[in-house]
C-alpha positions as CSV (number, residue, x, y, z in Angstrom):
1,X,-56.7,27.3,20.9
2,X,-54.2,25.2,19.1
3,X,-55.9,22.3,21.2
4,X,-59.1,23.0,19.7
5,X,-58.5,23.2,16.2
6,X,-56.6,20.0,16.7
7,X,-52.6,21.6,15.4
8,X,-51.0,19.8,18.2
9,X,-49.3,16.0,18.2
10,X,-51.2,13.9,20.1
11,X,-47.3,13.4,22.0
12,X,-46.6,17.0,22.0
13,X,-45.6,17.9,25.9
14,X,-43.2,20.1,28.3
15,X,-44.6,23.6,26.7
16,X,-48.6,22.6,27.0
17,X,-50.2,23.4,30.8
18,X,-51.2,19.9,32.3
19,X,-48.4,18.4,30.3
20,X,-45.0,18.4,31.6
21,X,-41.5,17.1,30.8
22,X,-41.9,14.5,33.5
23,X,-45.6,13.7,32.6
24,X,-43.9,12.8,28.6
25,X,-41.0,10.9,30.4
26,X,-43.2,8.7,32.3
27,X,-45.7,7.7,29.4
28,X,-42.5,7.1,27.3
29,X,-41.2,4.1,29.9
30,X,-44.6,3.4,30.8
31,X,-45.3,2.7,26.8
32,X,-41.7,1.2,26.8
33,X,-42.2,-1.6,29.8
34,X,-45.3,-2.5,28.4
35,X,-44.1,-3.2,24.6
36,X,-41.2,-5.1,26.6
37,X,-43.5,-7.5,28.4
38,X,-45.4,-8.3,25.8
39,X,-41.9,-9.7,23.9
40,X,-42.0,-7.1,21.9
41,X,-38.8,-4.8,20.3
42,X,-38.7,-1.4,21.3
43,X,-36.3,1.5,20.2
44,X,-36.6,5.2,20.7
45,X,-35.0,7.9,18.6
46,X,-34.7,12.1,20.4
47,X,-33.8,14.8,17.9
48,X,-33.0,18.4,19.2
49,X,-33.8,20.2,15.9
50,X,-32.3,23.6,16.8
51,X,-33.7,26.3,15.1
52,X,-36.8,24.2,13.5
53,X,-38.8,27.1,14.3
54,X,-36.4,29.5,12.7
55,X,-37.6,27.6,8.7
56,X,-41.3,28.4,9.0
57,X,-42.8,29.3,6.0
58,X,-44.9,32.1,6.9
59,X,-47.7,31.9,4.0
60,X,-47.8,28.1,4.4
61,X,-48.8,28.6,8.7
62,X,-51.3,31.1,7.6
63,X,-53.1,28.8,5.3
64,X,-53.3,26.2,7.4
65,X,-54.6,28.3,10.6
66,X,-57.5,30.1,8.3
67,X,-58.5,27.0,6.9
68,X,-58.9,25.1,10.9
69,X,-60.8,28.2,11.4
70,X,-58.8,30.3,13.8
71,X,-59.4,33.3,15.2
72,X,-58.5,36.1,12.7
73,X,-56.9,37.9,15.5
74,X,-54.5,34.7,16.7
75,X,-53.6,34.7,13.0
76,X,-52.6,38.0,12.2
């Protein structure tokens, strides 16, 4: 459902079906190699924010999942 309504990074992997840890690791070197033949600079940057999902505003996630038009049901 989150697919569908479009709430999901483009990037986002390792917690989707069809998208693993490994399938993200390979487009990441794959992208890399290719910037790097073409001369061009590349850096990367990981964060581990732990406990992102712990600062959710509540009232702010149900706005935004009632106005893409999710199901009632997922919502509540």
């Amino acid at each position: 459902m989150a697919r569908m309504v479009r709430l999901l990074n483009c990037h986002q992997c390792s917690s989707l079906a069809c998208l693993s840890t490994s399938d993200g690791s390979t487009t990441l070197i794959y992208n890399i190699k290719t910037l790097q033949m073409a001369k061009r600079k590349v850096s990367t940057l990981f964060l581990n924010i732990k406990g992102g999902l712990d600062n959710i505003n509540p009232q702010l996630l149900y706005g935004m999942l009632t106005s893409r038009s999710v199901n009632p049901y997922l919502v509540s």
